[in-house]
N, C-alpha and C positions, 0 to 999 in steps of 0.2 A: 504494500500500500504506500502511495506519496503524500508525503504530508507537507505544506506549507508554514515555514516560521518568517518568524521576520525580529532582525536584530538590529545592529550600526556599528557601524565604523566609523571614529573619531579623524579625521582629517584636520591637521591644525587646529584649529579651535572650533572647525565648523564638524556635523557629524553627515553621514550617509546611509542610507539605509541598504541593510543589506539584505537577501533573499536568501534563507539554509531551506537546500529540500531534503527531503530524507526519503528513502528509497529502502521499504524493507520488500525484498522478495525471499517466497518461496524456493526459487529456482538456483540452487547453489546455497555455498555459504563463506565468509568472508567481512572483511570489513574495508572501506575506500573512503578516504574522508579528500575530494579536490576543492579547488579554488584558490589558490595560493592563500592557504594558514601558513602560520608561522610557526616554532615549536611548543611554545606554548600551549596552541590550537589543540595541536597532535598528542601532545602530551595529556588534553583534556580526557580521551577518550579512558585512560585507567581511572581520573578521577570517577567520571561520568559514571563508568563501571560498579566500582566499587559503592558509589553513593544509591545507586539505583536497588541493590542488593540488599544495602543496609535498611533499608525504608520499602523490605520485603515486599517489592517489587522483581519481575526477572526481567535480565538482558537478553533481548531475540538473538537465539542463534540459529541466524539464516542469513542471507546475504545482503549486505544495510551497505547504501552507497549515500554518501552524504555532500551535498555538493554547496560551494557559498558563492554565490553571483553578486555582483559582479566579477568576474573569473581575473581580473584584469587588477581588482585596487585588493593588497596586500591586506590580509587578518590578522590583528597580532593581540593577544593577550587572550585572560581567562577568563573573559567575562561573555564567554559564547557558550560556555559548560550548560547552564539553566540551559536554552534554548534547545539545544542538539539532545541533551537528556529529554525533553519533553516531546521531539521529534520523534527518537527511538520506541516512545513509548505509544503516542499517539497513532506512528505508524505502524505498530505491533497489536493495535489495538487495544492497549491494555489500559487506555483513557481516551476521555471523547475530546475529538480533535474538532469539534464542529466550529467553535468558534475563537480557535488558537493566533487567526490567520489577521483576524482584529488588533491585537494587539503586537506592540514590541517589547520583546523580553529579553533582558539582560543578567547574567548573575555569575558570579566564580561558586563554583561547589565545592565544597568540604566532605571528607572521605563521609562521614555522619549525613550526607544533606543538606546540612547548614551551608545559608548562602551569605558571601565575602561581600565586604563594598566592592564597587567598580572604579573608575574613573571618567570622568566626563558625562557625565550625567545630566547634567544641565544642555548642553548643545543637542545629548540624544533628545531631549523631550523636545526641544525647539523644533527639531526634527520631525519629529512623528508627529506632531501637530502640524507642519506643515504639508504634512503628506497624508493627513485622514486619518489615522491611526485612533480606535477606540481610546482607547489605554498604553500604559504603562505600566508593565511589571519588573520590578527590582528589589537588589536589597532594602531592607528596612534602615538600615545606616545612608543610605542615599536618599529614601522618599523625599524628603523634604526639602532638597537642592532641586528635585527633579519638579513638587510641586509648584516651583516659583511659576511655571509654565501656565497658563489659565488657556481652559475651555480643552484639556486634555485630562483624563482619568489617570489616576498615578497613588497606584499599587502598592506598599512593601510588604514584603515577605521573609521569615526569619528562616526557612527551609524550603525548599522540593516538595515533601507532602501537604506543605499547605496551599502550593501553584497546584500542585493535581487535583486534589481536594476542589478550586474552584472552579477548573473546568469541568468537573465529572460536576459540579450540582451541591456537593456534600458538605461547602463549607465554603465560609466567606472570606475576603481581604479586606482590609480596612483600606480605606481611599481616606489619603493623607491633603487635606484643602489645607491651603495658607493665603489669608490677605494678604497679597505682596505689599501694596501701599500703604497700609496701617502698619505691619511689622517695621516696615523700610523708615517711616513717618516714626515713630516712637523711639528707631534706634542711632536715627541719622545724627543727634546732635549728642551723642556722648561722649566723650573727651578720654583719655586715660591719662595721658601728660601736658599737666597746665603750663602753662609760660608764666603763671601766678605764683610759681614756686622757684622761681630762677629770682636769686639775688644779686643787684648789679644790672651787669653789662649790659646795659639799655641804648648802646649803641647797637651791638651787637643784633640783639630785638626788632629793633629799629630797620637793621641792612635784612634781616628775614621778613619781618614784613613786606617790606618793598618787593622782596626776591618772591612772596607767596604773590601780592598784586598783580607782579605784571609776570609770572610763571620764569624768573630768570633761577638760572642756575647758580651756584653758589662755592667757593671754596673759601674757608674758614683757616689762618694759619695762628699756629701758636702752639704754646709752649705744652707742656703734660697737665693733665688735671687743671688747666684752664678751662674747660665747662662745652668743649666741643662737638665731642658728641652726645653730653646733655641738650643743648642749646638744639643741635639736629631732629631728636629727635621729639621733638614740640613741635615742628614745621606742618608737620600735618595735621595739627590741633587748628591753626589759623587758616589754612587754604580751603577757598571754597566748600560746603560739604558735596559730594557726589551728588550728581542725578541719578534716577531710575534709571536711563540708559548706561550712564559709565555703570552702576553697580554690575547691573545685568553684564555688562562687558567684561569688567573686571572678572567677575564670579565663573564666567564662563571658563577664563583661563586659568584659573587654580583649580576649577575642576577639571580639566586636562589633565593638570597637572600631580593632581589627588592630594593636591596642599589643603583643600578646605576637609574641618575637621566632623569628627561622627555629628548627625543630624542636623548640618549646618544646612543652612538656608545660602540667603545673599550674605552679599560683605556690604555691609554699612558704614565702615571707616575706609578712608583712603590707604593702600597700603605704603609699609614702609618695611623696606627690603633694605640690610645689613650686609651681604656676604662677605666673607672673611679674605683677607688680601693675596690666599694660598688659592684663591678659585683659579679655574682655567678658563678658555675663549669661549671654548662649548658651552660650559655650564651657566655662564654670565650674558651671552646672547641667545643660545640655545643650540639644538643642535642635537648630533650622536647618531647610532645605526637608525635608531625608532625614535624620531626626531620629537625631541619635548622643550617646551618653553622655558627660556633661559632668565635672571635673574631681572633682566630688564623688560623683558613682558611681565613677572612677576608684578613688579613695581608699576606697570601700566596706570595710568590716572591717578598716580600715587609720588612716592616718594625715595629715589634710589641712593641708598646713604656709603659713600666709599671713603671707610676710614684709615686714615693711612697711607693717603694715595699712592706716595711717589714709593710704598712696599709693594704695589701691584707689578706684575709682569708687564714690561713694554709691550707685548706682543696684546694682553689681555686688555688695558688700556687702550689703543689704537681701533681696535673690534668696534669700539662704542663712536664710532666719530661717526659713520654713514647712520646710525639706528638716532643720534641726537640729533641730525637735521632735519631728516626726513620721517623721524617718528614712528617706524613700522621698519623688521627685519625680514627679510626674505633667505630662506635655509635652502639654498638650491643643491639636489641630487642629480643623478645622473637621469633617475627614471622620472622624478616627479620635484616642484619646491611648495614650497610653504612657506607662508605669509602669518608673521604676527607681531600685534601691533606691539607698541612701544614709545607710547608718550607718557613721558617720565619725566620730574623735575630730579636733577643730578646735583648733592649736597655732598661738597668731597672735604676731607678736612688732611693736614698735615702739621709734621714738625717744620717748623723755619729750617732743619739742622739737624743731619744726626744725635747729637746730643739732646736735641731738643732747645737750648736755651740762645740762642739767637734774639738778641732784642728786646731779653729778659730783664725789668728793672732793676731786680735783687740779683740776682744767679747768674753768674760768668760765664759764657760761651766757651767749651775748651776742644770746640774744631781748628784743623790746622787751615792755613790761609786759601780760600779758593773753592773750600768744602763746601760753602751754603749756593754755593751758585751750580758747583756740579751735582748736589742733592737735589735742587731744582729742576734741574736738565733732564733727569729720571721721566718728570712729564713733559710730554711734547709741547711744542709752540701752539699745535693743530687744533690739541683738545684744549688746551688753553683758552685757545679764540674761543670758542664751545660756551664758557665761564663769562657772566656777566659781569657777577660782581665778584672782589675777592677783599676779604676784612678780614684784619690782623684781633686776635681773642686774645687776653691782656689778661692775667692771673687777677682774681676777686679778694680784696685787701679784704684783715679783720672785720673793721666797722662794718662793711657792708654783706660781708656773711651773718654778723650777731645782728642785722637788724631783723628784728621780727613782722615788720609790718608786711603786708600782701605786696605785691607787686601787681602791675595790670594783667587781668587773665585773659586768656584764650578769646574769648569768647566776642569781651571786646574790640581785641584786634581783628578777629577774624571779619564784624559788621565793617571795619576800615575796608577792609580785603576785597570783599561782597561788593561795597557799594566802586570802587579803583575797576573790579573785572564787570562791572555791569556798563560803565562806561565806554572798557574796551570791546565788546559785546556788542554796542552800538554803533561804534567806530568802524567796526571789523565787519558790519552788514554782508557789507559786498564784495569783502575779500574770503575768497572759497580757501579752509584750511586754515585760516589763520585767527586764533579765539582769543591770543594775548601777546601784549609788547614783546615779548621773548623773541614770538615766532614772525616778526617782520623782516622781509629780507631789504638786502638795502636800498632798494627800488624806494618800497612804502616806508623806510625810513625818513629816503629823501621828502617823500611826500608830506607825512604825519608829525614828521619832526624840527620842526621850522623854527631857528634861533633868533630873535633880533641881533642887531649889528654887537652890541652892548655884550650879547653871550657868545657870539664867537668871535669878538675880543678875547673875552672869557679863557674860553677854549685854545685858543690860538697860545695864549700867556703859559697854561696849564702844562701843555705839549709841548713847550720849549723850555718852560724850566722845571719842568717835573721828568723830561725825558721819556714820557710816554710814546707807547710802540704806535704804528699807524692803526694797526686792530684796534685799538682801546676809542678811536675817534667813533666807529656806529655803537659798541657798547655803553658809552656813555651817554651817548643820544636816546638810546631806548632806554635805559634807566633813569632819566633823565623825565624822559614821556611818562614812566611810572609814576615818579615822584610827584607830579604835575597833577594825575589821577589820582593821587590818594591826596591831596589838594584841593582837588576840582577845582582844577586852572587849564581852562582853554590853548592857555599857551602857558613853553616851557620858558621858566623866567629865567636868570639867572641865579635868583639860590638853591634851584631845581638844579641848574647844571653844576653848580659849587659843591652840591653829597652827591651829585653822580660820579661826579672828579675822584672823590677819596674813594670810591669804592673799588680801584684799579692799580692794589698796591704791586702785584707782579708784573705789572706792567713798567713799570720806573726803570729804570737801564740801571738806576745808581742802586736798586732791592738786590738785598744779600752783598753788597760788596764789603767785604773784607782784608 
């Protein structure tokens, strides 16, 4: 007997459905599983076996040809076990297969029947809604990522015998419903790391706000236990909260990725991604045999925090320069590539100095002459340009660790934030791609960025005795346009270009000289 299932295949972040027939005959005996699986796939079949047994059921022994179409797009993982085991049996007869053919079903089996999360589970449901599909059946640790999906039925199940059970009649699945907009609505504005807890550096503050306003990039230099990657990791406290579309976008790729955790839903906060300075190319843009999303689509709509910079691999470093212009990676294979996005804001921090203490009010620098500048040279001029703004962190004297009072929280900065990109937002109408000051190329620079005589005076003065590189001229321009936004000022004056000026300390010819 043929019976029809219907599963998916994950393709970058989008999924595909796929068609398993199962072919039990009479005539011979044997077993053929085609379609280009992968080992995993193949390997299913002892799982399948032995669970099918355990949950006293039997495995037809007759000739079961199993075949997964599209013949052409690659199977890879265990999460085809449910489906092929329900074929086996449907096709054996030994459960009613009548209306199997409705739904898509997904699951890894365990030798007992218990079914495993999957991965990707949010694009499958996308999917099977977009293609008619009754339902969804999956693990029970997935349902609820899969439910974000509306006007699809969606399943979970802790076993095998409780899928047979439902199509034989004998027994129910609970259909797992979530209000996406009220969960989404209730959890969008929680915070974890206030900026109302940082003592001090309210310059510092100051140069992230700006860098959250207009989405610029950031490099932080200074000494140890100056507050660095404290101070970082509050960035995503102040920026924008997510729309329903970024969430939906975001969530998709960590479920790819099987980063979101048991009966997780959306992601309601902006992510902020850490990787340690030991990662490799692959793993940081993505990549591999069974290509998966790399550290900076992790970070998509969110926050990529690289501490340490100049300890990164050149080679690792460099990867990121095509994915920071254009926002989106492409992983090209021989047979196929993949697309995924990657709009990230990039918050890198370092030492001035091997030793660290470069510049340090208290604490003596004891590099030999020529070291701050070749510890510099570590990152490129390239990814530099990249970097809007770059601000020196300054160790937090007594007094103003032991003062006790609040500092400004999150909360309020972030309304400064909101009201700077709502402006850009309006500006940006008619320019396709382009949602904030960061992302103007120097075209709409020229355009958007208009000085009076007075400020490129200004400018003119800055760049000849401050020794600034020619890069730092449109950097300062769009930071500048920022400044102006969280102002609301029409035009950029010149005390707008005077904090754009200092925020381009590697850019000075005379930084690090020793």
């Amino acid at each position: 007997m043929l019976t029809r299932i219907f599963g998916s295949a994950v393709h970058g972040v989008n999924a595909v459905t796929i068609t398993i027939e199962v072919n039990v005959s009479d005539k011979g005996v044997g077993y053929s599983l085609v379609g280009l699986p992968d080992n995993a796939v193949k390997e299913g079949h002892q799982r399948i076996e032995t669970a099918i047994r355990n949950i006293n059921y039997k495995m037809p022994r007759l000739r079961v040809v199993v075949n997964m179409a599209p013949a052409d797009i690659r199977k890879e993982g265990s999460s085809y076990d449910l489906p092929i085991a329900l074929g086996y049996l449907a096709g054996s007869e030994q459960i009613n297969g009548d209306e199997i053919h409705e739904y898509i079903i997904m699951g890894e089996l365990a030798l007992d029947g218990t079914l495993k999360p999957i991965k990707g589970a949010l694009p499958i449901a996308i999917q099977a809604r977009t293609d008619g599909f009754k339902g969804f059946i999956l693990p029970k640790e997935n349902a609820r990522e899969a439910a974000i999906v509306n006007n699809l039925k969606v399943y979970g199940a802790e076993n095998l015998l409780e899928v047979i059970n439902f199509f034989n009649g004998e027994g129910t699945l609970e259909q797992v419903e979530i209000d996406t907009r009220k969960e989404f609505e209730e959890n969008l504005h929680s915070v974890e790391n206030d900026f109302s807890d940082v003592r001090g550096q309210e310059n510092i503050k100051r140069a992230l706000e700006i860098a959250a306003a207009g989405g610029h990039n950031v490099i932080l230099i200074g000494p140890p236990g100056a507050g660095k990657t404290m101070l970082a990791k509050r960035l995503p406290s102040i920026l924008p909260p997510l729309t329903l579309h970024e969430a939906l976008e975001t969530t998709k790729i960590h479920s790819v990725s099987g980063k979101l955790s048991k009966n997780s839903s959306l992601l309601y906060q902006r992510p902020f991604r850490s990787p340690h300075h030991t990662i490799s190319d692959i793993a940081l843009v993505g990549g591999g045999n069974n290509p998966q999303p790399g550290e900076i689509s992790l970070a998509h709509n969110g926050v990529l925090f690289l501490d340490e910079l100049p300890e990164f691999k050149r080679t690792v470093l460099e990867v990121m320069r095509q994915p920071l212009e254009e926002r989106r990676i492409t992983i090209a294979r021989a047979k196929f590539s993949i697309e995924y996005p990657s709009s990230f804001m990039l918050i890198a921090s370092m030492n001035p100095c091997p030793c660290g203490y470069f510049n340090h009010p208290e604490k003596e620098c004891v590099c030999p002459p020529g070291m701050v500048q070749k510890y510099l040279s570590k990152v490129s001029g390239p990814l530099l340009d990249r970097i809007d703004i770059h601000i020196e962190v300054t160790p937090v004297n007594f007094d103003q660790l032991a003062d006790t009072r609040k500092s400004e929280s999150s909360e309020h900065i972030r309304e400064r934030v909101m009201r700077a990109r709502e402006i850009q937002e309006t500006r940006f109408t008619e320019n396709e791609g382009i949602y904030c000051n960061a992302q103007m190329s120097s075209t709409t620079v020229r355009k958007v960025c208009e000085i009076s005589t007075a400020g490129q005076n200004l400018l003119k003065t800055a760049m000849n005795k401050l020794q600034l590189s020619a890069r730092a001229y449109d950097r300062i321009l769009k930071v500048a346009r920022t400044i102006a936004d969280l102002s609301a000022s029409e035009e950029i004056k010149t005390e707008h270009l005077a904090e754009a000026i200092q925020y381009r300390s590697l850019d000075r010819e005379s930084w690090g000289a020793s």
